[in-house]
FIZA-980856 format. One record per residue (C-alpha): x, y, z; residue number from 1. Coordinates in steps of 0.1 Angstrom, whole numbers, plus 5000, padded with zeros to 4 digits. Layout:
BEGIN
+------+------+------+-----+
!   c1 !   c2 !   c3 ! num !
+------+------+------+-----+
!    X !    Y !    Z ! NUM !
...
+------+------+------+-----+
% end
This chain:
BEGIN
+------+------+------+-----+
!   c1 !   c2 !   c3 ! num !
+------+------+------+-----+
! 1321 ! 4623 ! 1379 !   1 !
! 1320 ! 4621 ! 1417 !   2 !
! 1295 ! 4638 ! 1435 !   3 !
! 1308 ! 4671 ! 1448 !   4 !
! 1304 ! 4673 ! 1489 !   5 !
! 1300 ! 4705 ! 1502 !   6 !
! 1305 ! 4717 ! 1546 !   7 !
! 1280 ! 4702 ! 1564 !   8 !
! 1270 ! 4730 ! 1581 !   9 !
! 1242 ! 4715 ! 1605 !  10 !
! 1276 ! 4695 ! 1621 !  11 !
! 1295 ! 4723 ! 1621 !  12 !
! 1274 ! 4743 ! 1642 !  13 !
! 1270 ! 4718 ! 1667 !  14 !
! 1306 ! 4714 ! 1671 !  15 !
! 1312 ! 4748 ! 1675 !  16 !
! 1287 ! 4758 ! 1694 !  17 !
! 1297 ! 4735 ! 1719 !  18 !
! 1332 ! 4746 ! 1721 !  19 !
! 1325 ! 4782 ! 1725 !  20 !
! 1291 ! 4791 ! 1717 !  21 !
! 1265 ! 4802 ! 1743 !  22 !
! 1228 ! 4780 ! 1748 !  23 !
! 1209 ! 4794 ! 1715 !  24 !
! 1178 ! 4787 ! 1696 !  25 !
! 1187 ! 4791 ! 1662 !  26 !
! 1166 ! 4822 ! 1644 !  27 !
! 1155 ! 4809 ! 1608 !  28 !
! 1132 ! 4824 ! 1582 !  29 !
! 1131 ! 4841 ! 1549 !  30 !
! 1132 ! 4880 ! 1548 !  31 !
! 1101 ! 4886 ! 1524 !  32 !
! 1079 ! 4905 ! 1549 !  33 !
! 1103 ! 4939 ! 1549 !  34 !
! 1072 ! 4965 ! 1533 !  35 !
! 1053 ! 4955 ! 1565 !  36 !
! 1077 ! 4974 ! 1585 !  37 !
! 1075 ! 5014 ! 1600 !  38 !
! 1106 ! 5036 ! 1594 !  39 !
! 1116 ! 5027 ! 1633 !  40 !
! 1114 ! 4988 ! 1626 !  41 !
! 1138 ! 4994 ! 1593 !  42 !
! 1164 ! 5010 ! 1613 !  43 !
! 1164 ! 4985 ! 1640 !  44 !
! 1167 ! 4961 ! 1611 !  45 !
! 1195 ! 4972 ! 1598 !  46 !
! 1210 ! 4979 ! 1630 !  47 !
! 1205 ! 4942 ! 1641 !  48 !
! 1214 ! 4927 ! 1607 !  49 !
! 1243 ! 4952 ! 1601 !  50 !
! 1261 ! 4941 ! 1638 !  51 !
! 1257 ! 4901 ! 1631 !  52 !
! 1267 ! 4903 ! 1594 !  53 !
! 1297 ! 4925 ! 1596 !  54 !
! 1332 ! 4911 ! 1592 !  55 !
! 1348 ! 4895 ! 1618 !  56 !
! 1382 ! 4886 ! 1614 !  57 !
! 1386 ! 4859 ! 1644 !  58 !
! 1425 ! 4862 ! 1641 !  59 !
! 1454 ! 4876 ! 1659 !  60 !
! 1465 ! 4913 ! 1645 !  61 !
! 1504 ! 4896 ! 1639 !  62 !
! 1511 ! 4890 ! 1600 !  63 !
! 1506 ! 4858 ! 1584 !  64 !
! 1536 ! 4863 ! 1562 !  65 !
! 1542 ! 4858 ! 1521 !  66 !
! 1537 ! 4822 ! 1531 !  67 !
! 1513 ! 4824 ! 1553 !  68 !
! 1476 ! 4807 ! 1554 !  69 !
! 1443 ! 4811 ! 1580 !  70 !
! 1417 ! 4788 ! 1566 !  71 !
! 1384 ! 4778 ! 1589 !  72 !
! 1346 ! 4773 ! 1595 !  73 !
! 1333 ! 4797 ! 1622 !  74 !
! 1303 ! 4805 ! 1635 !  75 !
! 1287 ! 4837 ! 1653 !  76 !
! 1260 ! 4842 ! 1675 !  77 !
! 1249 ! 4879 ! 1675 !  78 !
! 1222 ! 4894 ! 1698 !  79 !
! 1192 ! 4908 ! 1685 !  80 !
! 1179 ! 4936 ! 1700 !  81 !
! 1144 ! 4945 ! 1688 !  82 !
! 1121 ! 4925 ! 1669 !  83 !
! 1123 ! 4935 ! 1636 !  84 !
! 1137 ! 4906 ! 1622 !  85 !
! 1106 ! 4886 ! 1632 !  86 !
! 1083 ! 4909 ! 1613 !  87 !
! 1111 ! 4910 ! 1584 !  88 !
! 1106 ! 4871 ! 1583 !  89 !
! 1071 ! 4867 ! 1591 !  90 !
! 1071 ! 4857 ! 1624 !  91 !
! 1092 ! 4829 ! 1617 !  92 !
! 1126 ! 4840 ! 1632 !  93 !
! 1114 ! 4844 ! 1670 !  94 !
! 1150 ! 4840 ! 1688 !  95 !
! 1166 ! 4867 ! 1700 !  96 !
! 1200 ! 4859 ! 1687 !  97 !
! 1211 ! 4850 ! 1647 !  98 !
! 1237 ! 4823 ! 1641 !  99 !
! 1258 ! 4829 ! 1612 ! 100 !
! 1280 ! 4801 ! 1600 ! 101 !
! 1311 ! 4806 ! 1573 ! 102 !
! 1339 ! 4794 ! 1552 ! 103 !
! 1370 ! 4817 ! 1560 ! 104 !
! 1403 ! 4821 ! 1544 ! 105 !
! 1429 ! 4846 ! 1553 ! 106 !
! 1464 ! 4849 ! 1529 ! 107 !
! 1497 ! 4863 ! 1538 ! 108 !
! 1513 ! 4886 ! 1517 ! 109 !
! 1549 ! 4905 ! 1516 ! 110 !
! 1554 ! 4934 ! 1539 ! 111 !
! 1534 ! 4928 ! 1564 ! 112 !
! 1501 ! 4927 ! 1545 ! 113 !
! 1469 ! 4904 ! 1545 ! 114 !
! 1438 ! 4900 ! 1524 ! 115 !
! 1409 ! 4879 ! 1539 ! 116 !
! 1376 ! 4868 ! 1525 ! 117 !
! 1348 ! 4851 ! 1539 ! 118 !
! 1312 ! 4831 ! 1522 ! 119 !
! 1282 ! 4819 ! 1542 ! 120 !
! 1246 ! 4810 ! 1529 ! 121 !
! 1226 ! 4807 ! 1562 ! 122 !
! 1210 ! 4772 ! 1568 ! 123 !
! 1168 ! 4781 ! 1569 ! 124 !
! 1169 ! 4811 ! 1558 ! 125 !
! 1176 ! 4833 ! 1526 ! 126 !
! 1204 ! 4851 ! 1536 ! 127 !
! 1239 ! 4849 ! 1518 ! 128 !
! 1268 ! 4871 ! 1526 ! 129 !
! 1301 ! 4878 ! 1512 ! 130 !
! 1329 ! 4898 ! 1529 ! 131 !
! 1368 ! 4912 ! 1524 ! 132 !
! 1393 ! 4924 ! 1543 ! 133 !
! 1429 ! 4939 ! 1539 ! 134 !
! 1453 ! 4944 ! 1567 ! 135 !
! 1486 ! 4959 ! 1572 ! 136 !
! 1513 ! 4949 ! 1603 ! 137 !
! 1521 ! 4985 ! 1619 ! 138 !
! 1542 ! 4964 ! 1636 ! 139 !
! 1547 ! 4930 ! 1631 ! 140 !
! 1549 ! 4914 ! 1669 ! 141 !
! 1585 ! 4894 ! 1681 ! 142 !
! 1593 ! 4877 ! 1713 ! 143 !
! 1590 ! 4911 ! 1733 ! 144 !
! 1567 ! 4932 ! 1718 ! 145 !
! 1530 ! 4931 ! 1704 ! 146 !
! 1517 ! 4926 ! 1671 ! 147 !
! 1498 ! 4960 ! 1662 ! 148 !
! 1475 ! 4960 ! 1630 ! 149 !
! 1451 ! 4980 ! 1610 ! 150 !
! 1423 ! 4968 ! 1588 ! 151 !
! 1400 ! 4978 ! 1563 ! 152 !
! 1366 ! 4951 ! 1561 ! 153 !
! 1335 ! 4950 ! 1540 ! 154 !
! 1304 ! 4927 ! 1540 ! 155 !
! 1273 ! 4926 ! 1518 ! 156 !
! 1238 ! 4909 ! 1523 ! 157 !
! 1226 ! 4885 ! 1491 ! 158 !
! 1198 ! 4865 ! 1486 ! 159 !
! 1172 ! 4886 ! 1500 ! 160 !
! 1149 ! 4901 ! 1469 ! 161 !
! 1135 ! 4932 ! 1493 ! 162 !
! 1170 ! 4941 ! 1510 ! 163 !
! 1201 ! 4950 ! 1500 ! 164 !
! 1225 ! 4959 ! 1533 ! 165 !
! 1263 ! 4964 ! 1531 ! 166 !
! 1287 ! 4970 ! 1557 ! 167 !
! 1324 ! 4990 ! 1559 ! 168 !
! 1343 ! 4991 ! 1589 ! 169 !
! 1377 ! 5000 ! 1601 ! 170 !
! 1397 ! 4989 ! 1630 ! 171 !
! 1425 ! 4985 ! 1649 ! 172 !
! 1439 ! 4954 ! 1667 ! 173 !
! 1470 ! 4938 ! 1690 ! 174 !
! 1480 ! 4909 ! 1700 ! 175 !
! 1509 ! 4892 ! 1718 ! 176 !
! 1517 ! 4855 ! 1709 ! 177 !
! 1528 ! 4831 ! 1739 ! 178 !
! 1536 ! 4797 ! 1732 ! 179 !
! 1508 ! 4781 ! 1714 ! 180 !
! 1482 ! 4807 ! 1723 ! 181 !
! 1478 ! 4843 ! 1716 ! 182 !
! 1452 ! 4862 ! 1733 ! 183 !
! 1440 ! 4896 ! 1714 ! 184 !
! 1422 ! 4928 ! 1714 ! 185 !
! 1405 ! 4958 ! 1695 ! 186 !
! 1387 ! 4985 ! 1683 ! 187 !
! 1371 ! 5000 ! 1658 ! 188 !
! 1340 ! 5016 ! 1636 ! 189 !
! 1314 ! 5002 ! 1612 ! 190 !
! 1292 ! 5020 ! 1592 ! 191 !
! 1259 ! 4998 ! 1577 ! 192 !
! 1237 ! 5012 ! 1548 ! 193 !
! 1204 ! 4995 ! 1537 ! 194 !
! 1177 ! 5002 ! 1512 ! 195 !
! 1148 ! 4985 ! 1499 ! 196 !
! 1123 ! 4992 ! 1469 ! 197 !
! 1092 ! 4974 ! 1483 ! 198 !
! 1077 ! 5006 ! 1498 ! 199 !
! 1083 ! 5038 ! 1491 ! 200 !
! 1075 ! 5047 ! 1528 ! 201 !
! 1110 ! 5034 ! 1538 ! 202 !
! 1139 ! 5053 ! 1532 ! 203 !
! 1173 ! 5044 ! 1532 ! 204 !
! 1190 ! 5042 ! 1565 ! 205 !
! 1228 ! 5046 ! 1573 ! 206 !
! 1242 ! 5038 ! 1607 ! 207 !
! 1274 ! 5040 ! 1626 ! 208 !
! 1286 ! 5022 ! 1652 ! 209 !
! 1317 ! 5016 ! 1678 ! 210 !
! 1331 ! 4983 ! 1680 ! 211 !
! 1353 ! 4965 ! 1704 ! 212 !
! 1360 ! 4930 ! 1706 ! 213 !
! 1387 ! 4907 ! 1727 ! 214 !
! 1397 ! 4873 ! 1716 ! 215 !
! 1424 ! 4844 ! 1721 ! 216 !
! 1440 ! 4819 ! 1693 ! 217 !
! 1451 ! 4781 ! 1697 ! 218 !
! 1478 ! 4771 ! 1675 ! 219 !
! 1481 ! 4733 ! 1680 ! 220 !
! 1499 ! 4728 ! 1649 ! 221 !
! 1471 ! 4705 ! 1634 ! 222 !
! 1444 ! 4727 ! 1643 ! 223 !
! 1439 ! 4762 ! 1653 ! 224 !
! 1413 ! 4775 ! 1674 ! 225 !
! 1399 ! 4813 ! 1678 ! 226 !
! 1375 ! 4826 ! 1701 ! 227 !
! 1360 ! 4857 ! 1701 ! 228 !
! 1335 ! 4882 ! 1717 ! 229 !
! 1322 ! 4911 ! 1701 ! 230 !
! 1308 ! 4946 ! 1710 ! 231 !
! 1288 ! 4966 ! 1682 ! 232 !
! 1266 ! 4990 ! 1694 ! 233 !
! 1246 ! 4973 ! 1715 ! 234 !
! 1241 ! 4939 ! 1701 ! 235 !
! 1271 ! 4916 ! 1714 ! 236 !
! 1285 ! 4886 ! 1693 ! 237 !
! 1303 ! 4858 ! 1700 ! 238 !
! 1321 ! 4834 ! 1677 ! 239 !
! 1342 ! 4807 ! 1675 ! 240 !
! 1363 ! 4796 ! 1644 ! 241 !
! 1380 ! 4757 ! 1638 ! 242 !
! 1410 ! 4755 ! 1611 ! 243 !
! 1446 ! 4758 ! 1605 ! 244 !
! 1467 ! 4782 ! 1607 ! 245 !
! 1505 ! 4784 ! 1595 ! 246 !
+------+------+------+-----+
% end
């Protein structure tokens, strides 16, 4: 049998963080060091983790239609804004920003729905995700007016023994298509839970936060390409996403 390939994801960071992607120094390491944290350093933990591994669609709000596909590798870069992460990992993750590569896939169904799914397992580190979304067309866009949509995401941590994070969100996006681009913008709300069982001096913490973000998408029939910048609390994310779209 042939040997199965699978995304070179080294490669695929480069080329995206190139396109779109600001300077960063990647932030590796295993989360195994979680008991050595305070209460304080758990909820900055989750707060850091919840904003960079919460879904991000990286798409226009217009419907993809029964037919329709939106299939990519992206990558985000989130800030990090405390330290926790380092003393999660060790010391080994001493960056202040987390890149997060995956493999997305969006689907197109009738009236003006879409389901959306995405899988990463991040390179150095032992941190897996899996995430969902389903969205609904308020209205579905034309030559003269905007696309308005609302959607409904999830996201949950695996791989890491000592934490188990999840995310929910809801938000609301438009866009407006023009030629081959179609520039785009939102809002919305996330709430992040988190719990561990390697100290019974941490409790269980549950965050919400505000989110806005403002993108643009490249149709060039071939290829499409979506940027994206991100607002979640305070931790800001950008991220870039390489694919077709039709």
């Amino acid at each position: 049998m042939p040997e199965t390939k699978h995304p070179n994801w080294k490669c695929i960071i480069t080329v995206m963080a190139t396109l779109a992607l600001p300077p960063v120094t990647w932030a590796g390491g295993d989360i195994n060091s979680v008991g050595s944290l305070n209460q304080s350093s758990f909820k900055d933990l989750t707060s850091d983790l919840g904003a960079a591994l919460s879904y991000k669609a990286i798409r226009p709000a217009e419907p993809l239609g029964s037919l329709g596909f939106d299939i990519g590798f992206e990558v985000s870069s989130t800030s990090l804004e405390s330290a926790a992460l380092e003393s999660a990992t060790g010391g080994e993750a001493t960056s202040s920003q987390l890149l997060v590569p995956k493999l997305h896939v969006s689907k197109g169904l009738p009236f003006g729905f879409d389901v959306g799914a995405f899988y990463t397992s991040v390179p150095s580190s032992n941190i897996g995700l899996i995430g969902g979304e389903l969205s609904y067309a308020l209205l579905e866009g034309g030559m003269l007016s905007p696309a308005v949509s609302i959607r409904g995401t999830f996201s949950r941590l695996t791989g890491v023994n000592q934490l188990d994070l999840s995310t929910r969100g809801l938000e609301l996006s438009v866009s407006k298509g023009f030629a081959f681009f179609t520039p785009y913008a939102g809002i919305g709300q996330i709430w992040i839970n988190s719990e561990t069982n390697v100290s019974v001096d941490l409790k269980d913490e549950s965050l919400t936060k505000n989110k806005y973000f403002l993108g643009i998408n490249f149709n060039l029939g071939l290829v499409n390409f979506a940027a994206e910048t991100e607002q979640t609390g305070d931790n800001t994310s950008t991220s870039a996403k390489i694919g077709v779209r039709f």
